[in-house]
N, C-alpha and C positions, 0 to 999 in steps of 0.2 A: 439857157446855158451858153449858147453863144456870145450871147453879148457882153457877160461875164467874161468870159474866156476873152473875146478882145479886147476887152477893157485892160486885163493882169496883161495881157501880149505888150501892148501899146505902153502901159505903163512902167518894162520894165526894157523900152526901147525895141522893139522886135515887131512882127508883120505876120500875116494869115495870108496863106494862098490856097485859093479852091479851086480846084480842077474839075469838072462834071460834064458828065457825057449820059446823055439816054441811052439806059439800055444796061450801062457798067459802073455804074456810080461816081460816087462821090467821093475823095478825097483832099481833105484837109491838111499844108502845111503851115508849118510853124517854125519862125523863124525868131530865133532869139540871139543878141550879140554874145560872144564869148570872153571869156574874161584870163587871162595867165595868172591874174591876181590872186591870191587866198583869201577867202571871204574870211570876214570878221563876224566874231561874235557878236551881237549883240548888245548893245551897254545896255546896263539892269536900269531902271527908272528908277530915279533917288526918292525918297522916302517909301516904298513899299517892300515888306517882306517878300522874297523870294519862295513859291505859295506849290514848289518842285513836284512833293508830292500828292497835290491835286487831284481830286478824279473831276474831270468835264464829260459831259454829254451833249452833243451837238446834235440838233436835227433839222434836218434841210432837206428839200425833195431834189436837188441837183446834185448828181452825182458829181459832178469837178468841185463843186463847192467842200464835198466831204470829203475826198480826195486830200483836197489840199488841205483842211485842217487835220487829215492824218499827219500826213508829212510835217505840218508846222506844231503840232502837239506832240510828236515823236521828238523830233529837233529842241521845242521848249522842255523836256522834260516831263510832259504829264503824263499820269494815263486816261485812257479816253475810249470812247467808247461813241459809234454813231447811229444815227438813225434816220431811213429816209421818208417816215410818216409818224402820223401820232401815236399811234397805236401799240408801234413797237416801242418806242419810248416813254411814254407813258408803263408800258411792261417792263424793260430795264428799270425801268427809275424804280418801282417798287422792288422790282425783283436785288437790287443794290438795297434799299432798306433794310428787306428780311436778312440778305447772306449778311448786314451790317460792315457793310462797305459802301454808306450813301454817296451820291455822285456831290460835288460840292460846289459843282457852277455847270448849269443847262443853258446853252446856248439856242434859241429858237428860231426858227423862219419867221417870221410874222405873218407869212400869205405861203397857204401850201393849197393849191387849185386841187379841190376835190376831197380835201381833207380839212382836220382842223387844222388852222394854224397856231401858232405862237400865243395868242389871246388866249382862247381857250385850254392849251395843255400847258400855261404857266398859272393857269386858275385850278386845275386839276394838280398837281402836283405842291404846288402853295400850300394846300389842303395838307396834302400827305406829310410832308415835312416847310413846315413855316419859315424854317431859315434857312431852306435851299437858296443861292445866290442863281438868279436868273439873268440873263444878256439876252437882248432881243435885237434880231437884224436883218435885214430887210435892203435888197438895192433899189428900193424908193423912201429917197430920205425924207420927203414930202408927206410923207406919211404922218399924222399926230401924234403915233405913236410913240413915233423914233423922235419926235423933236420934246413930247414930254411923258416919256417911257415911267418915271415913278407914279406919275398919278395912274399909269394901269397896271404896278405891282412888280414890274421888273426892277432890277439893281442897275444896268449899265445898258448899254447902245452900242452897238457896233455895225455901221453901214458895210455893204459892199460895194465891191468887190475888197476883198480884205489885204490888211498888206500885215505881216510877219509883226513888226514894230507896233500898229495900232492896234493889233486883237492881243496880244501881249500885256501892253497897258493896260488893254480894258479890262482884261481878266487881272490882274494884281490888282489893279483898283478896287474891281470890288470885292476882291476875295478879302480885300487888308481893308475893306467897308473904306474905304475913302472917294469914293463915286458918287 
């Protein structure tokens, strides 16, 4: 989680300072520049439908990881729902079936230490419903999977650490099957 967390710090111009003392712990700051400016919206990617009301389900065993796609699936409009093992997700997912409100794009870890990962509960759920759109993602791009994620059953790829604009895309992509 760390190294996530300094990746988005660094990448959005800002700094980590750690202070540690035996005995009293550890604290972590965070230094980000400030802005007077009004953020802007977002421009929508030309040719995809705008895919608003959405349900995603994201699983990932980093808790910042899920954090943040609260906030950025709040901000984009979906609704969303998370999970930080298979288990529980794999349970939502069905339990979204039966109430007939299935989730419409599952986002996966690829590598969940101790658990299944992404392989296994996008082959468990496949099952369940065939044309769930699945995204797999993983901050080792190296991986075969991320570089030919269709030949093992996913729709789209989304490396991390993730930035607002690229998981965006990737979700309209495949939600609008153009991935």
């Amino acid at each position: 989680g760390l190294s996530v967390t300094y990746s988005i710090v660094k990448k959005h111009g800002g700094d980590i300072r750690v202070y540690s003392g035996k005995g009293i712990g550890t604290v972590f700051e965070i230094l980000l520049p400030a802005s007077v400016e009004k953020a802007e919206e977002p421009a929508q990617s030309p040719g995809y439908k705008k895919h608003a009301k959405a349900r995603i389900l994201v699983m990932d065993d980093d808790r910042l990881i899920l954090d943040l796609c609260i906030r950025m699936f709040s901000r984009m409009g979906y609704d969303h729902e998370i999970s930080d093992n298979a288990e529980e997700t794999i349970r939502l997912f069905r339990e979204s079936l039966i109430a007939g409100e299935p989730f419409d794009c599952v986002i996966m870890d690829l590598t969940m230490p101790g658990d299944m990962g992404g392989m296994e509960v996008n082959s468990i759920i496949k099952k369940l419903a065939p044309g769930v759109k699945t995204i797999v993602s993983s901050g080792y791009s190296d991986d075969p999977v991320m570089s030919s994620y269709g030949e093992y059953g996913f729709d789209g790829v989304s490396a991390k650490p993730y930035s607002y604009e690229d998981l965006e895309s990737v979700i309209q992509a495949v939600l609008s099957g153009k991935h």
